[in-house]
C-alpha positions as CSV (number, residue, x, y, z in Angstrom):
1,X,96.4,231.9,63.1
2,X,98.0,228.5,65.1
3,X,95.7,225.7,66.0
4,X,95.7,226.1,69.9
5,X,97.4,223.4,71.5
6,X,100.0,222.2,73.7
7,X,103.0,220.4,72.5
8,X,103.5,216.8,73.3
9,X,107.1,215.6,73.7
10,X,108.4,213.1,70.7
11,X,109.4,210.0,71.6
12,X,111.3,207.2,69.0
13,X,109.2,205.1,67.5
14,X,110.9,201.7,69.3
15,X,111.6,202.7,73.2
16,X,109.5,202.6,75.7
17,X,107.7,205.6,76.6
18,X,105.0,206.2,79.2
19,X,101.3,207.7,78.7
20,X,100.7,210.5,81.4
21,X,100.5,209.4,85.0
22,X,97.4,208.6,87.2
23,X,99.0,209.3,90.6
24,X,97.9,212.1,90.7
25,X,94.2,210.7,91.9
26,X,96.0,208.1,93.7
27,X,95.9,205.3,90.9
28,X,99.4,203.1,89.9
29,X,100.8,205.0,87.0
30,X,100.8,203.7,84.0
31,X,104.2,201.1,83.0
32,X,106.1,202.3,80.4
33,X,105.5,200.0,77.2
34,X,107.4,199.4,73.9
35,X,105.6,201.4,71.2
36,X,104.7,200.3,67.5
37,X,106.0,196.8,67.4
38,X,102.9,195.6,66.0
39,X,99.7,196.4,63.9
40,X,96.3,195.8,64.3
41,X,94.0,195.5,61.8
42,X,90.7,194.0,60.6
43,X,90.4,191.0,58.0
44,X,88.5,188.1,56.9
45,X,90.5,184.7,57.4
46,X,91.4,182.5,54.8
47,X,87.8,180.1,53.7
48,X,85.6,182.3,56.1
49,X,83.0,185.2,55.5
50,X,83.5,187.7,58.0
51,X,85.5,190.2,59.5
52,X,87.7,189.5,62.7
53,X,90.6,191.6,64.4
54,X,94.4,190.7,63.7
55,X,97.7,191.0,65.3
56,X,101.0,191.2,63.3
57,X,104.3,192.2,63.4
58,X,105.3,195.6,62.2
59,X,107.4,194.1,59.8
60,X,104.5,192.3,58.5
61,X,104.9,188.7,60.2
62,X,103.3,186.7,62.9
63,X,100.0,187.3,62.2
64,X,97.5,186.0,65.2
65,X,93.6,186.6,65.3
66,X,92.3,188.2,68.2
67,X,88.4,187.4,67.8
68,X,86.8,184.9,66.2
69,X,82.7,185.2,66.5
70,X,81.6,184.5,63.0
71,X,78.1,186.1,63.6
72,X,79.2,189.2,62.9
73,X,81.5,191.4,61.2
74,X,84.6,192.9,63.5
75,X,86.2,196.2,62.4
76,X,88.1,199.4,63.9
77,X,90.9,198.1,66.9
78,X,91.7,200.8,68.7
79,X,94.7,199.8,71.3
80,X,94.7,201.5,74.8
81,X,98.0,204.0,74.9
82,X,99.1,201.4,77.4
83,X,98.7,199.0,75.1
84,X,96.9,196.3,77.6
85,X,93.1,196.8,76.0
86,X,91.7,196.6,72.5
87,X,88.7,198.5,71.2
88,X,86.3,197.1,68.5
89,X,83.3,197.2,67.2
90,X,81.3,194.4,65.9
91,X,78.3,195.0,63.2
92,X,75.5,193.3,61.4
93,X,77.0,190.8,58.8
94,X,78.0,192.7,55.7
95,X,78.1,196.1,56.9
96,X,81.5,198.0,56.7
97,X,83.3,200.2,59.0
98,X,81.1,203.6,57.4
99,X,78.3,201.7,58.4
100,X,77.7,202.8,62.4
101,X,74.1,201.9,62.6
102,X,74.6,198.3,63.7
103,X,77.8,199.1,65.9
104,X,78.3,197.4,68.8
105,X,81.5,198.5,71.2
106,X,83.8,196.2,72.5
107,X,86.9,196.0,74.6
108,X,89.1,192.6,75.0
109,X,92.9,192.2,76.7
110,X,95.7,192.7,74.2
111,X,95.5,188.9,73.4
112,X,92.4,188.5,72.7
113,X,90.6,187.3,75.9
114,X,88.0,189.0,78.1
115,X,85.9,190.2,75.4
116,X,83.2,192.0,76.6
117,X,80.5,194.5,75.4
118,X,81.0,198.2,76.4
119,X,77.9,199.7,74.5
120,X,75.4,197.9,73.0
121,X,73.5,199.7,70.1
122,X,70.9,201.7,71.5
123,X,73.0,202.6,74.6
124,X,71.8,206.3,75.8
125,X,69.0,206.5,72.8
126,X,72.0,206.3,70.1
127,X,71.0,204.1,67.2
128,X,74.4,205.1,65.7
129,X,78.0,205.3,66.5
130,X,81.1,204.8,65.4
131,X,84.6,206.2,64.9
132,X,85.4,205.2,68.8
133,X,89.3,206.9,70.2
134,X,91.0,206.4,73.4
135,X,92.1,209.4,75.1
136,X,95.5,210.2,75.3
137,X,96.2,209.2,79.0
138,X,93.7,206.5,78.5
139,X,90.8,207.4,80.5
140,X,88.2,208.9,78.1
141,X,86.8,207.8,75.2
142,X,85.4,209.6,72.1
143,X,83.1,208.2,69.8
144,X,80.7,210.0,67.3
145,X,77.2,209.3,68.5
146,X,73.4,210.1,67.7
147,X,70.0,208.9,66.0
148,X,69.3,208.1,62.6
149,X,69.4,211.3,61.1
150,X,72.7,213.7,62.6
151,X,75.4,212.4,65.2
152,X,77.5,214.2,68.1
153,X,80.7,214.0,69.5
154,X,80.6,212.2,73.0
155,X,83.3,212.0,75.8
156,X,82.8,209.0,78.0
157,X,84.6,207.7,81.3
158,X,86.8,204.6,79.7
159,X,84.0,202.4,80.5
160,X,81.6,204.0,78.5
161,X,79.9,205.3,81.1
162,X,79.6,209.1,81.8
163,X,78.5,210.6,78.5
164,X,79.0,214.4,78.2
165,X,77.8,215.7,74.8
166,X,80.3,218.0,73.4
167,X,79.0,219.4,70.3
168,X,75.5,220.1,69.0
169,X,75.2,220.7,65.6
170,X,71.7,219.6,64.6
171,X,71.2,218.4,61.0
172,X,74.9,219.0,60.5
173,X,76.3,216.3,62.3
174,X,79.8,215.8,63.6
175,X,81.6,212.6,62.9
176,X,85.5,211.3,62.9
177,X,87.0,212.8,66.1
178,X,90.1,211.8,67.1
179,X,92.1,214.2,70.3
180,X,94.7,216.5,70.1
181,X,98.0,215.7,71.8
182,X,97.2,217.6,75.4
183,X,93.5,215.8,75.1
184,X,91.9,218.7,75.7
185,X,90.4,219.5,72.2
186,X,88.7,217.4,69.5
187,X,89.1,217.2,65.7
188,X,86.2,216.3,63.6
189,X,84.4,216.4,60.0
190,X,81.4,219.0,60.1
191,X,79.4,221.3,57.6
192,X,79.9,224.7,58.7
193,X,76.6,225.5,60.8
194,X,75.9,229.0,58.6
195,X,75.1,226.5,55.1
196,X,71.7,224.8,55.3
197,X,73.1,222.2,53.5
198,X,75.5,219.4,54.3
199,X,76.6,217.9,51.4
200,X,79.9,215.6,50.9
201,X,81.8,218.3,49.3
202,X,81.5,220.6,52.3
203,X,82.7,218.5,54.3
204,X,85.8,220.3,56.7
205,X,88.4,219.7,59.7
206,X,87.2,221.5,62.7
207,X,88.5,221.8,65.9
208,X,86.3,222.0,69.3
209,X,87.5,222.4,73.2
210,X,85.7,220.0,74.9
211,X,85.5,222.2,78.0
212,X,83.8,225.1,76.5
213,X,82.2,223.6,73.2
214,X,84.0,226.4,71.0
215,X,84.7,224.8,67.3
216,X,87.4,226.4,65.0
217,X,87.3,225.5,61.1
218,X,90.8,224.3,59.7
219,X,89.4,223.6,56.4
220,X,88.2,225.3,53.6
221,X,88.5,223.8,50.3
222,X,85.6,222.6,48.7
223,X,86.0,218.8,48.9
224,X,85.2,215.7,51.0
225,X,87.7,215.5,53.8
226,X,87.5,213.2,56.5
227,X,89.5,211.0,59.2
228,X,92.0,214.2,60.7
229,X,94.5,213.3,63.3
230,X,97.1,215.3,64.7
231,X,101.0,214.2,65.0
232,X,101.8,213.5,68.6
233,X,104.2,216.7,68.9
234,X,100.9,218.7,67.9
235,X,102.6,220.5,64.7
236,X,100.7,218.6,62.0
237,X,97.2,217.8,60.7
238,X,96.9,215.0,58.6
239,X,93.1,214.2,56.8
240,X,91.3,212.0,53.8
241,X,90.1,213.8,51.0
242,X,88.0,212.3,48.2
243,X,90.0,213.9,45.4
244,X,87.2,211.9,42.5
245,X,83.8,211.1,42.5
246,X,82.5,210.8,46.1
247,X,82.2,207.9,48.3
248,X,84.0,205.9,44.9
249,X,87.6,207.9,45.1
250,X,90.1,208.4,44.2
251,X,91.0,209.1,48.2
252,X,94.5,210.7,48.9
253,X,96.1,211.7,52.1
254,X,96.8,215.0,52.9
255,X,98.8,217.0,55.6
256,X,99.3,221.1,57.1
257,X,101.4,222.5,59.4
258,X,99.4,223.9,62.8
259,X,101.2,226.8,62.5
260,X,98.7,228.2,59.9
261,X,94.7,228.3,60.0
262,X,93.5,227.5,57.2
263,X,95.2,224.6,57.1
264,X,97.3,225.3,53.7
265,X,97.0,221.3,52.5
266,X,100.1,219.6,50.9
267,X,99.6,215.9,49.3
268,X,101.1,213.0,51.1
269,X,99.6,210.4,49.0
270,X,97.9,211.6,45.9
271,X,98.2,208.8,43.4
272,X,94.8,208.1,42.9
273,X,94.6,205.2,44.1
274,X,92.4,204.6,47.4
275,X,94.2,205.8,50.9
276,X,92.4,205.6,54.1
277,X,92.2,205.1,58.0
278,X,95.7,206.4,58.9
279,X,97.8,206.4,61.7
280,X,100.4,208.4,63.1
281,X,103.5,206.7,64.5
282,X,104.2,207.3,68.6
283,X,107.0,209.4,67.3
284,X,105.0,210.8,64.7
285,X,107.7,210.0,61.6
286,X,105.8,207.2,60.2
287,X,101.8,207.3,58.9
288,X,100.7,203.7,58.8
289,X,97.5,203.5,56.4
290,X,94.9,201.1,54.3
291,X,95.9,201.6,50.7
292,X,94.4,199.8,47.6
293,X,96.5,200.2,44.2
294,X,93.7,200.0,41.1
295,X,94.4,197.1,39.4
296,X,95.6,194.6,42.0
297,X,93.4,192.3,43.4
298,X,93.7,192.8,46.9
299,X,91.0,195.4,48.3
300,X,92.9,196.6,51.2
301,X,96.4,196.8,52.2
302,X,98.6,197.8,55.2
303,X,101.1,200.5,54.0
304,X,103.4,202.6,55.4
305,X,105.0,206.6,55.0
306,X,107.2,209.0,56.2
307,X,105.8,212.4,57.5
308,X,107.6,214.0,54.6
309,X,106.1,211.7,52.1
310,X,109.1,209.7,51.3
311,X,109.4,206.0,51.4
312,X,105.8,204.7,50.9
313,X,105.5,201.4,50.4
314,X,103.0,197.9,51.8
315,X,103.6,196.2,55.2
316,X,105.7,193.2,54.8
317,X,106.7,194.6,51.1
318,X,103.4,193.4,49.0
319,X,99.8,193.1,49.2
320,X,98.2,191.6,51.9
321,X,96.7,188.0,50.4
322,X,93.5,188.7,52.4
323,X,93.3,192.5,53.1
324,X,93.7,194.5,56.2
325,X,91.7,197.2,56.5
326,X,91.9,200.2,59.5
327,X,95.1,199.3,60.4
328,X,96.8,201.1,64.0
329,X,99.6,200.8,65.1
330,X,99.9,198.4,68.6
331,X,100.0,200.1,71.4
């Protein structure tokens, strides 16, 4: 059977397109903006120690930092569809972007000013989240949230405020949502609730309608998967899966067609090497991704692929000299 959804129009990756208007509660609509120009992406400057957010070029060029609070480490921009805002979160020095226990959520204008804290750890009894996505129209967030033992999906107002809880899964957690193209449904990484276990390698894509808390499982296949996003025109799932030794790798990227539940996985990038934290272009032809080859020096890497797997190669045509980790594409 399909994934349910609705069909979002394709748009080309370089002209300006528009998020879905607010008149219809009286607010300005949204201006249309220029789409995937840039890249945003985590890193930690040349003769420093931690983490801050970048800006480039899509081409690789221009780089400019964004935040600069030395205190702590910065991972995980997440742009505003209108591309005027910047998520982040900032964590305990040394922690990475798996480790949500420190989190602190932030927002800042598109160059870097205004910073300011939207939840602090321990906001709403959560001593954990992480994994924070803007809605598509911009006016929701989603975040995986809970205490120290399981987390949740949450749906907030834009402001963090608001919370509604939208799945409860007990010792089973939910993490890595991410929204389907008509934002009315979620994707996430769950255990399926009949196993009293939740170990790595039963890991799955699920689906869940946020109005009704109904999940759907996509996945079935035994290993680790994480990170699922759907393509903007709602016909493809793409998802991390930990094709080695778990959390160690290799990690490979793999994609389905909606059409079909289970999702019946074809590789995208299974080299075994180490692919994460992918990104669909706004027309949904391009994946931008981190990517580590074994044997270079260089932990993370901004790369780049088509849908169809073709063309796969680093932003700017090399390594990154510094590393760039969760790269997204800006706005």
């Amino acid at each position: 059977m399909p994934i349910p959804t609705t069909t979002a129009s394709t748009t080309t990756s370089t002209a300006p397109t528009t998020v879905p208007s607010r008149s219809d509660d009286g607010e300005a609509p949204v201006l249309p903006v220029v789409r995937d120009t840039h890249v945003l992406y985590s890193s930690i400057p040349v003769g420093q120690s931690r983490s801050q957010i970048f800006r480039m070029r899509a081409n690789g060029t221009d780089a400019v930092q964004l935040t600069s609070d030395q205190s702590v480490e910065h991972d995980w921009p997440r742009p505003s569809p209108d591309g005027t805002k910047i998520l982040f979160y900032t964590a305990a020095p040394g922690a990475t972007v798996t480790d949500i226990d420190t989190n602190n959520l932030w927002v800042m204008d598109a160059d870097g000013s205004n910073q300011r804290l939207v939840l602090p750890r321990g906001a709403y009894g959560w001593t954990r989240q992480g994994h924070v996505e803007w809605s598509p129209d911009g006016r929701q967030l989603v975040m995986a949230a809970g205490g120290a033992m399981t987390t949740d999906l949450y749906v907030t107002d834009a402001d963090g405020t608001n919370p509604r809880k939208v799945t409860d899964r007990g010792p089973h957690m939910a993490i890595d949502p991410s929204w389907t193209p008509d934002g009315r449904s979620l994707l996430f990484i769950g255990c399926p609730q009949e196993s009293p276990t939740c170990w790595w390698w039963e890991y799955e894509v699920y689906r869940v309608d946020i109005a009704t808390g109904v999940e759907q499982r996509l996945t079935n296949d035994g290993f680790a998967d994480f990170d699922p996003y759907m393509s903007p025109d709602g016909t493809q799932v793409v998802w991390l899966r930990c094709t080695g030794l778990f959390p160690f790798g290799p990690w490979s990227i793999f994609r389905a067609s909606t059409s079909t539940v289970p999702l019946q996985a074809v590789a995208l990038v299974d080299d075994g090497n180490i692919n994460s934290s992918v990104d669909f272009s706004s027309d949904g032809s391009t994946l931008i991704f981190s990517r580590h080859v074994i044997g270079l020096t260089t932990w993370q890497s901004a790369a780049t692929v088509g849908r169809d797997g073709t063309g796969l190669g680093f932003v700017g045509g090399r390594p990154a000299a510094t590393g760039q980790g969760t790269p997204v594409y800006w706005p």
